[in-house]
N, CA, C and O of each residue as an XYZ file, in Angstrom:
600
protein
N      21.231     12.444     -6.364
C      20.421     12.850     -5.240
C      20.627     11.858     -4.110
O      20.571     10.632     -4.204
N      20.894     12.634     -2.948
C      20.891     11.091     -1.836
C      19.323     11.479     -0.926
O      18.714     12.523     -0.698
N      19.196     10.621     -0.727
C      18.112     10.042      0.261
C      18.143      9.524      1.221
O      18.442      8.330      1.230
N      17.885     10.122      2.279
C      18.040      9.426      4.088
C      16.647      9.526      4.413
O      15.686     10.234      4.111
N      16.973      8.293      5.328
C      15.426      8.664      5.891
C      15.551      8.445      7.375
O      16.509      7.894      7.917
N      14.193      9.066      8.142
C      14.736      9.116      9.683
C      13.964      8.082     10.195
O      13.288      7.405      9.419
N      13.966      7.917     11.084
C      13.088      6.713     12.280
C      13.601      5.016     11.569
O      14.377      4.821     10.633
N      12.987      4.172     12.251
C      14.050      3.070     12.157
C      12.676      1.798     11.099
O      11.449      1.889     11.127
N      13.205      1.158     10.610
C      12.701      0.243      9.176
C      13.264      0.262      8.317
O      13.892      1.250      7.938
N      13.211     -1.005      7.640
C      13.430     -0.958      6.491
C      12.506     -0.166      5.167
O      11.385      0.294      5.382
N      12.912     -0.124      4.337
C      12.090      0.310      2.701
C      12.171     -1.545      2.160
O      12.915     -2.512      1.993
N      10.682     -1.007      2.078
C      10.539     -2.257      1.361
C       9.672     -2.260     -0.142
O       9.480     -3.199     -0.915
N       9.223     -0.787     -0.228
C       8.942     -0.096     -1.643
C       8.238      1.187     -1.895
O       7.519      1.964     -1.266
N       8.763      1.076     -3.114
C       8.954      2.768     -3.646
C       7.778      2.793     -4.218
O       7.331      1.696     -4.552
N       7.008      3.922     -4.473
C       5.869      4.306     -5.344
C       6.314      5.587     -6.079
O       6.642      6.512     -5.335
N       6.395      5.836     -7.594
C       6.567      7.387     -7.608
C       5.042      7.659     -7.824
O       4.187      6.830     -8.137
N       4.864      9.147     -7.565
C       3.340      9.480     -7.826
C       4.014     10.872     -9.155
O       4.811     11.788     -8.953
N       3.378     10.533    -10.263
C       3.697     11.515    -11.309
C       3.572     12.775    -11.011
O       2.893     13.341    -10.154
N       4.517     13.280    -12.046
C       4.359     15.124    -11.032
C       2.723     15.706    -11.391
O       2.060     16.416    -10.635
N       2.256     15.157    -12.851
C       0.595     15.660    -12.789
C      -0.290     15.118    -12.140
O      -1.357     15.165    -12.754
N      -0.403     14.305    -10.579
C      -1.435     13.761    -10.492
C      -1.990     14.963     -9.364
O      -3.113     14.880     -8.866
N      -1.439     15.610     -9.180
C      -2.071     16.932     -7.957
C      -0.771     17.709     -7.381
O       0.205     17.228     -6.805
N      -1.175     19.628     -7.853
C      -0.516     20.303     -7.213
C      -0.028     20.145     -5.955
O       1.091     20.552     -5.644
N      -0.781     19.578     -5.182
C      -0.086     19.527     -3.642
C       0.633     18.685     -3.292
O       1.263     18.613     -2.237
N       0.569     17.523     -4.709
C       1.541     15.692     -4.279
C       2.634     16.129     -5.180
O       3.682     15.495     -5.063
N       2.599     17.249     -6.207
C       3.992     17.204     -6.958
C       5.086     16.578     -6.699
O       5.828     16.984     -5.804
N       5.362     15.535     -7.399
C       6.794     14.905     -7.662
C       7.238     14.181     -6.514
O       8.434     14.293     -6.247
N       6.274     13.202     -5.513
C       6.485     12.872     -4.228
C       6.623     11.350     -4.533
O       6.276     10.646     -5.481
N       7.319     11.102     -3.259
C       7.549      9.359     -3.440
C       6.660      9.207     -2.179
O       6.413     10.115     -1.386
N       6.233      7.974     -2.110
C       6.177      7.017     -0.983
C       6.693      5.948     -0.658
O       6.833      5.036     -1.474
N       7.062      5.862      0.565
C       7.678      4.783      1.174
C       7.191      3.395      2.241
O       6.916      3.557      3.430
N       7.172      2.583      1.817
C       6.149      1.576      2.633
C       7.606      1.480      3.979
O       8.726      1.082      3.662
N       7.303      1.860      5.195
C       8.380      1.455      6.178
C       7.839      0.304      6.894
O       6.939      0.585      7.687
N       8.199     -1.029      6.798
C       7.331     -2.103      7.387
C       8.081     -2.071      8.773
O       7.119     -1.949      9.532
N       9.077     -2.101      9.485
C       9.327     -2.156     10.856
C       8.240     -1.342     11.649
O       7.599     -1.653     12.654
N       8.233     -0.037     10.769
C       7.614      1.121     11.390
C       5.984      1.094     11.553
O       5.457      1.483     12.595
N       5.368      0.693     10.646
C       4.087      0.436     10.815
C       3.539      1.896      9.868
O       2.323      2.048      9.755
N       4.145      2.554      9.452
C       4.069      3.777      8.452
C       4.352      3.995      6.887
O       5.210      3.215      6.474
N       3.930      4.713      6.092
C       4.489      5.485      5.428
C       5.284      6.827      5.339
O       5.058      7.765      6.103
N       6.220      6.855      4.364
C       7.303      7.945      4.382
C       6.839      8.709      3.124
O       6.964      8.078      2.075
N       6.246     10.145      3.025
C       6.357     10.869      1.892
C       7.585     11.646      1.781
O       7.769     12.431      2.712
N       8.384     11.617      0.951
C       9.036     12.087      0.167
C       9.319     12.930     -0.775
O       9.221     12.221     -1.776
N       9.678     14.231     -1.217
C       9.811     15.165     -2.115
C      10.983     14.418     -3.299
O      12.207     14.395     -3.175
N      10.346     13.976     -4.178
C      11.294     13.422     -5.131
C      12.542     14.306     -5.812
O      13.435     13.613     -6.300
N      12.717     15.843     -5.904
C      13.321     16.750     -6.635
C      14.441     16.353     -5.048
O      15.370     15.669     -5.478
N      14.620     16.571     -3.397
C      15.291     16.857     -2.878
C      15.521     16.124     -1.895
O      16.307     16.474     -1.014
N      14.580     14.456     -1.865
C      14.572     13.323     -0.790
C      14.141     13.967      0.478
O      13.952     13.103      1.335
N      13.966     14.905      0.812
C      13.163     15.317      2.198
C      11.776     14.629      2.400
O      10.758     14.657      1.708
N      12.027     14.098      3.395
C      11.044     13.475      4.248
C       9.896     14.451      4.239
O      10.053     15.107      5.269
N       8.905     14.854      3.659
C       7.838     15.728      3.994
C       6.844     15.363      5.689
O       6.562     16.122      6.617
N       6.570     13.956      5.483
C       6.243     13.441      6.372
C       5.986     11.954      6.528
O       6.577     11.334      5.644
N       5.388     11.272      7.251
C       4.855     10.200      7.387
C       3.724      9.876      8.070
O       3.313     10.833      8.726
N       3.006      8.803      8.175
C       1.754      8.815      8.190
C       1.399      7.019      8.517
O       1.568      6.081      7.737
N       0.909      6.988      9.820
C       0.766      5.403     10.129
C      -0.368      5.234      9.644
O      -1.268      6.024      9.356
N      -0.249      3.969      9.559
C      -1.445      3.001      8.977
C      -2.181      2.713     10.306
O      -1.778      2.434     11.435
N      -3.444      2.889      9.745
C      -4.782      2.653     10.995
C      -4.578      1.212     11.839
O      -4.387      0.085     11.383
N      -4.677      1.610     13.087
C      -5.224     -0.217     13.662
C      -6.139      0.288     14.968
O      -6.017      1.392     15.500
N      -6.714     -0.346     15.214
C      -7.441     -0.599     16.926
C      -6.727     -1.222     17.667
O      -5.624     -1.700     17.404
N      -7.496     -1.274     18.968
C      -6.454     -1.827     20.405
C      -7.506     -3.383     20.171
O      -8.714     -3.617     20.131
N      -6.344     -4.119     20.067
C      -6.632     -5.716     19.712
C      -5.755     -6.055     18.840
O      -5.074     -7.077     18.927
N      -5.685     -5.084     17.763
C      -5.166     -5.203     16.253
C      -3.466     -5.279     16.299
O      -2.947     -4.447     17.043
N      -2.850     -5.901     15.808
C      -1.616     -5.849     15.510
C      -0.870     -4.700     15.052
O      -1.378     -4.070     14.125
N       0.275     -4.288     15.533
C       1.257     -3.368     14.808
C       1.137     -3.508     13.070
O       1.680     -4.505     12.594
N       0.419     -2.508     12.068
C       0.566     -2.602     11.195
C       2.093     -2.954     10.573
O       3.102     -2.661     11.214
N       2.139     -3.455      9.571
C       3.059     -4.007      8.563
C       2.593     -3.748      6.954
O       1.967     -4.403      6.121
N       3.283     -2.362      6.989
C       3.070     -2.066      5.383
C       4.554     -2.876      4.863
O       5.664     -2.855      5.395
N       4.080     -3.589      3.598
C       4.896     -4.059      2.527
C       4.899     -3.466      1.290
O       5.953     -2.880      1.040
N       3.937     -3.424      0.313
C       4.151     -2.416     -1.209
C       2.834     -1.193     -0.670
O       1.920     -1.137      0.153
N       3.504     -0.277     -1.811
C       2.444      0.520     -1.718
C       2.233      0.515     -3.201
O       3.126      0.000     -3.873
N       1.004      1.097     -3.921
C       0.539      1.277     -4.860
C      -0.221      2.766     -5.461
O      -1.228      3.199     -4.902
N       0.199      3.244     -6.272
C      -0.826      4.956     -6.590
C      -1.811      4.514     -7.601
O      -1.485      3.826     -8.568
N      -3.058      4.929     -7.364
C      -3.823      4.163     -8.230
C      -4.562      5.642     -8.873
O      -5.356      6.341     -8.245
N      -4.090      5.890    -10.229
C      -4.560      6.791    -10.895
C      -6.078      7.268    -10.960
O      -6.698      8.222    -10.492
N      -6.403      6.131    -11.782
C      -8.266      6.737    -11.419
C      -8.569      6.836    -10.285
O      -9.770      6.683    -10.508
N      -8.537      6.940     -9.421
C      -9.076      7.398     -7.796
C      -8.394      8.288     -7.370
O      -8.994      8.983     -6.550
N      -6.755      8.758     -7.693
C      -6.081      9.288     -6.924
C      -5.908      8.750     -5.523
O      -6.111      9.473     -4.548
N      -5.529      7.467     -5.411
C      -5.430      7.152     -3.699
C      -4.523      6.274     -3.940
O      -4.435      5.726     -5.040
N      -3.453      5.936     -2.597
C      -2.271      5.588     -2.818
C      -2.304      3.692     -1.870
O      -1.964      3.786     -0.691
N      -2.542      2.708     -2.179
C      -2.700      2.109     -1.819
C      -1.833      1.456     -0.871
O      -0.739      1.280     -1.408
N      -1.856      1.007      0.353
C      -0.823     -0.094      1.008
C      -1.104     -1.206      1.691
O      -1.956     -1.010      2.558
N      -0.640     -2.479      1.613
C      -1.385     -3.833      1.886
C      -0.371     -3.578      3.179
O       0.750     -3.074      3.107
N      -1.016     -4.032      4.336
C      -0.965     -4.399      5.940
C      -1.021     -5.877      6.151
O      -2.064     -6.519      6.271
N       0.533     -6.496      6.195
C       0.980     -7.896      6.139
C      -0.073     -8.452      7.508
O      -0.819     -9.430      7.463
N       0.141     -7.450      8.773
C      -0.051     -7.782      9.675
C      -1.712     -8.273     10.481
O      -2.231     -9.085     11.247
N      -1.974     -7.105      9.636
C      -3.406     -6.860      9.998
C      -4.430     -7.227      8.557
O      -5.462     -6.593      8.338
N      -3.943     -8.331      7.672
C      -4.540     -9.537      6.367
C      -5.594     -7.774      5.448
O      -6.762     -7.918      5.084
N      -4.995     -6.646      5.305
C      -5.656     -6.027      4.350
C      -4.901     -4.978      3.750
O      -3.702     -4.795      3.965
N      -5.741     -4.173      2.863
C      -5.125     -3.219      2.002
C      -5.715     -1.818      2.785
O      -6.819     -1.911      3.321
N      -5.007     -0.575      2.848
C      -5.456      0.562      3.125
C      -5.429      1.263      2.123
O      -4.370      1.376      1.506
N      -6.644      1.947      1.680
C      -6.368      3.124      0.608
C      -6.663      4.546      1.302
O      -7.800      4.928      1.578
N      -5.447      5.303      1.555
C      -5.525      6.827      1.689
C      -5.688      7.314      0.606
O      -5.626      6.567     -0.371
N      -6.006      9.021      0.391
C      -6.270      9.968     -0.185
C      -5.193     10.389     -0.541
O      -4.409     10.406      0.408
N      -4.665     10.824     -1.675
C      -3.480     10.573     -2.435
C      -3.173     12.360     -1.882
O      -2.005     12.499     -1.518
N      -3.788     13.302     -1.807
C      -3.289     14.480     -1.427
C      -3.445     14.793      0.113
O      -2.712     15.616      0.661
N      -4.425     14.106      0.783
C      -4.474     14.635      2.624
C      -3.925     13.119      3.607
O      -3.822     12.970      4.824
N      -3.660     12.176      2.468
C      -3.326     10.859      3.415
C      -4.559     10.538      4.566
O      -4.340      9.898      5.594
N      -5.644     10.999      4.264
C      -6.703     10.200      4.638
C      -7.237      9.160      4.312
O      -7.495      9.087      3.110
N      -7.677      7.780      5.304
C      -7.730      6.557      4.842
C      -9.291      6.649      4.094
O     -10.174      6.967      4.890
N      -9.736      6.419      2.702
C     -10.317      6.360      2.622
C     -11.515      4.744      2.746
O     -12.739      4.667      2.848
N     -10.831      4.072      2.701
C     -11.362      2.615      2.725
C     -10.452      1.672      3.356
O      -9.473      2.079      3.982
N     -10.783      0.120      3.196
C      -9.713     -1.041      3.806
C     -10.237     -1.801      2.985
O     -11.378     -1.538      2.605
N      -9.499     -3.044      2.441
C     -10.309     -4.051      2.282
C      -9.710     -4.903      2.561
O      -8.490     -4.759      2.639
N     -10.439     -6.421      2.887
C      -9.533     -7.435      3.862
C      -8.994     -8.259      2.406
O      -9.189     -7.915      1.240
N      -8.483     -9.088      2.767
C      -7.297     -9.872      2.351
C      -7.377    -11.002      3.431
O      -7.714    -11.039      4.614
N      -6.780    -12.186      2.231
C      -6.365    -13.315      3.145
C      -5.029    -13.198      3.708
O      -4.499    -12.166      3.296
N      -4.179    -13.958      4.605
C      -3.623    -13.914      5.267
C      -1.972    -13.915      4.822
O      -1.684    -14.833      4.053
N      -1.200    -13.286      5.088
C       0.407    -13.217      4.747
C       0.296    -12.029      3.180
O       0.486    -12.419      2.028
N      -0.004    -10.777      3.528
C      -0.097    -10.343      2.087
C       1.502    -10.070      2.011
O       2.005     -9.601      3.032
N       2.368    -10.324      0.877
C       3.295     -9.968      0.305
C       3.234     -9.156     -1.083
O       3.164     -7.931     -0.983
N       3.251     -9.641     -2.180
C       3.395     -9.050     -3.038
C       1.694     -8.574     -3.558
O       0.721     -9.260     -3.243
N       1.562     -7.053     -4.547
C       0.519     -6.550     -4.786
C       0.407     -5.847     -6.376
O       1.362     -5.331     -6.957
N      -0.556     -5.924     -6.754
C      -0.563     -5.694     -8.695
C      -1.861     -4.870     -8.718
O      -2.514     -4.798     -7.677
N      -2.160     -4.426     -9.504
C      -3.328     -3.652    -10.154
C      -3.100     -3.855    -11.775
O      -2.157     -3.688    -12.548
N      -4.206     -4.217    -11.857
C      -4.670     -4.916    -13.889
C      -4.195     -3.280    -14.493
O      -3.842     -2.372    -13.741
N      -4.282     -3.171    -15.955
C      -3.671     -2.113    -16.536
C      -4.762     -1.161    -16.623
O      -4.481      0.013    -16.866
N      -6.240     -1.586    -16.419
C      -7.094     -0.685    -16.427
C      -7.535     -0.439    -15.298
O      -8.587      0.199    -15.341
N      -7.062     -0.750    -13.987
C      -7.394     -0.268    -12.619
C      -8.800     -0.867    -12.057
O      -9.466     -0.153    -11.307
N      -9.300     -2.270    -12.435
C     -10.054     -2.484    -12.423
C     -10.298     -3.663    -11.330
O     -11.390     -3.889    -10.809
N      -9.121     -4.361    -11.076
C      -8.808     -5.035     -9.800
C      -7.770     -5.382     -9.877
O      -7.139     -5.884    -10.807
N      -7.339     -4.951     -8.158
C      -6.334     -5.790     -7.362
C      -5.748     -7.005     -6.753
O      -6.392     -7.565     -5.866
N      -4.443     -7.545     -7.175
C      -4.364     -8.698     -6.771
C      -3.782     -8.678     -5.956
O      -3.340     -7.539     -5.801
N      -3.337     -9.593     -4.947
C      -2.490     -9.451     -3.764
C      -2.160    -10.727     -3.207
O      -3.073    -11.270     -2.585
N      -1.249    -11.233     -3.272
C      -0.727    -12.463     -3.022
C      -0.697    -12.805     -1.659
O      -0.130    -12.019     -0.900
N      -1.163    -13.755     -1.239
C      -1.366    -13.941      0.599
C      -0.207    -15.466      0.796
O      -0.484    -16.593      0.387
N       0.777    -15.159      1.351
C       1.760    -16.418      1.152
C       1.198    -17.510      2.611
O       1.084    -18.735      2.595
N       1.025    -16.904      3.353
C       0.178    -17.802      4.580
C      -0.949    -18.599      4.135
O      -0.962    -19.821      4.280
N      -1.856    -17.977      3.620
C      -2.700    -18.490      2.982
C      -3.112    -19.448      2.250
O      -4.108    -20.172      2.246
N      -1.446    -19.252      1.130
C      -1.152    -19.749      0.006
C      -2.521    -19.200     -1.065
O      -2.934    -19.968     -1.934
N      -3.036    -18.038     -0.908
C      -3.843    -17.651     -1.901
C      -3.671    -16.315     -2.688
O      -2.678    -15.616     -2.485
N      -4.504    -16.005     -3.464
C      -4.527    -15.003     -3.884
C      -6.067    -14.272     -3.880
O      -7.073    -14.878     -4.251
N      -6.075    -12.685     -3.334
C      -6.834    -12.195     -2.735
C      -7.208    -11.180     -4.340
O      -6.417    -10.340     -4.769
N      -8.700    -11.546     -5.087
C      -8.766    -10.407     -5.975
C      -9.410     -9.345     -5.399
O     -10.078     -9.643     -4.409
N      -9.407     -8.129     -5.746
C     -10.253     -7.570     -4.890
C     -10.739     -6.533     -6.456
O      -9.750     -6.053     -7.009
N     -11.994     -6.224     -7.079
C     -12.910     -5.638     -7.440
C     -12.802     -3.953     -7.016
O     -13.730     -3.327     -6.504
N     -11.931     -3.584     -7.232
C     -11.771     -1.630     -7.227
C     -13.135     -0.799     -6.981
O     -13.451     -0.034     -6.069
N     -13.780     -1.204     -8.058
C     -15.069     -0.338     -7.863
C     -16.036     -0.540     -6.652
O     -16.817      0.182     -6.032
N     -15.749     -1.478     -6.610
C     -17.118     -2.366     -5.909
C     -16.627     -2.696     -4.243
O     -17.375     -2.831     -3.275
N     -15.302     -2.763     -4.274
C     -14.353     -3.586     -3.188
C     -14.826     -4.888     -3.160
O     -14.366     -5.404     -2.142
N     -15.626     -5.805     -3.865
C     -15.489     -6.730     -4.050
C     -14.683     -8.039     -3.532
O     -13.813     -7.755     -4.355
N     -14.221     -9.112     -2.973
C     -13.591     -9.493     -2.360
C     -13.476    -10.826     -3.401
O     -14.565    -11.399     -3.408
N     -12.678    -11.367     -4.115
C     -12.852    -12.626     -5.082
C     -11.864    -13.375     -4.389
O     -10.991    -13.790     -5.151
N     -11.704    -13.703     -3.134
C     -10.845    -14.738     -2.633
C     -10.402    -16.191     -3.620
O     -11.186    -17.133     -3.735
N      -9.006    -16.171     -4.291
C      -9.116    -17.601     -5.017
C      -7.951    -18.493     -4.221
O      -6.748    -18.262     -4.339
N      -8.538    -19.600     -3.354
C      -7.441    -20.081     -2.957
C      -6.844    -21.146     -3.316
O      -7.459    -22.174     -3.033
N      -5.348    -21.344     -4.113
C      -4.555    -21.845     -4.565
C      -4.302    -23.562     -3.967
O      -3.686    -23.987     -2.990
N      -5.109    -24.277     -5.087
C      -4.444    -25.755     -4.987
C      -3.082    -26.195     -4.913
O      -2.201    -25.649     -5.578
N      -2.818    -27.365     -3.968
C      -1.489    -28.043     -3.955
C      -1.274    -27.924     -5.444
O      -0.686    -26.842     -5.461
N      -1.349    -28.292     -6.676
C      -1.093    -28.327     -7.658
C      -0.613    -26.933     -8.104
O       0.488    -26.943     -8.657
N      -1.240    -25.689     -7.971
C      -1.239    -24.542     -8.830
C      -0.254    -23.759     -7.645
O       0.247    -22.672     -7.933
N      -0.055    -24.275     -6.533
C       0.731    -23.445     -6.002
C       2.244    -23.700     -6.524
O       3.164    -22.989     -6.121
């Protein structure tokens, strides 16, 4: 299968969303485009671009910078941390509506979810911390990383 994609960024990660998590997301990828300030949905059977979909900001706020994205099963919502703007966005895994944000410390790069979906970690390299964040609750467990443990 080849895969092109249009408008200009890099891929900086893939999400598959399983073909059972909703008739209308069947077999779709997402694409974190960080130049772009968007996501890219994807039809996984034929790489067509279905669409894309920017990440929220206000006038003040920085050009979003999506880096990973994440599908988070129990909720059905597809997560993406915003390098630019220190948080996570969770849309609605079938209308790409944002349903929440939660902040984050500063430089998010890399992003995890525990095996029971119970919190998110998210690595803040500016920071030098790591941002937990509490799923249910949005919770915010900021732990920031000693000279030693870094």
């Amino acid at each position: 299968m080849d895969i092109s994609l249009t408008g200009s960024g890099a891929v900086t990660a893939v999400d598959f969303i399983p073909s059972d998590a909703s008739q209308t997301n069947n077999g779709q990828i997402v694409i974190a485009n960080r130049a772009s300030g968007n996501i890219s949905i994807l039809d996984a059977q034929t790489g067509e671009e279905l669409r894309t979909v920017d990440l929220p900001f206000s006038e003040g706020e920085k050009t979003p910078e999506p880096m990973y994205v994440y599908h988070l099963l129990s909720t059905n919502e597809i997560l993406v941390d915003d390098r630019a703007n220190n948080r996570v966005v969770f849309f609605d895994q079938t209308t790409y509506e944002v349903t929440r944000t939660v902040e984050t410390g500063a430089g998010n790069f890399h992003m995890w979810v525990d095996s029971q979906e119970e919190q998110l970690w998210v690595v803040n390299d500016l920071d030098v911390a790591l941002t937990v964040v509490e799923l249910e609750t949005n919770c915010n467990l900021n732990h920031k990383l000693s000279k030693k443990e870094a």
